[in-house]
C-alpha angles and dihedrals in degrees: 000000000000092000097054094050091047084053095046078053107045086047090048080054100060098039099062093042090050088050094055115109123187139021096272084065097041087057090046090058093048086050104052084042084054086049092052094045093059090055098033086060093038092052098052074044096057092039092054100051097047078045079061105041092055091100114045083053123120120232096262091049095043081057096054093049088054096051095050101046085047095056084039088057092048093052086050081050100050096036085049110066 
């Protein structure tokens, strides 16, 4: 089912690129692909420093961080089918 959506996606995607016509757009979509690449790359940042910190946590953070990736996993898991 992943693999569907990531395909409806993907197809919505060009779609809409192969449908742009003039220069303004052009700038907009290489706008929105620069915004997504700043939170694309704060957010592996972010990741890899809370990866780092792990072991340095205290029991009670440690628990927090697995309750929420564990609630993070269960909302991936409901978006994605």
């Amino acid at each position: 089912m992943g693999f569907e959506s990531l395909a409806e996606a993907v197809s919505i995607i060009s779609k809409a690129i192969g449908s742009v016509k003039g220069v303004g757009a052009i700038f907009v979509l290489a706008g929105f692909a620069l915004i997504l690449a700043v939170i694309v790359g704060i957010g592996g940042w972010l990741f890899i420093r809370l990866i780092k910190k792990i072991p340095r946590m205290t029991i009670g953070e440690f628990l927090k961080f697995i309750i929420l990736f564990s609630l993070g996993l269960i909302v991936i898991g409901i978006l994605l089918p």
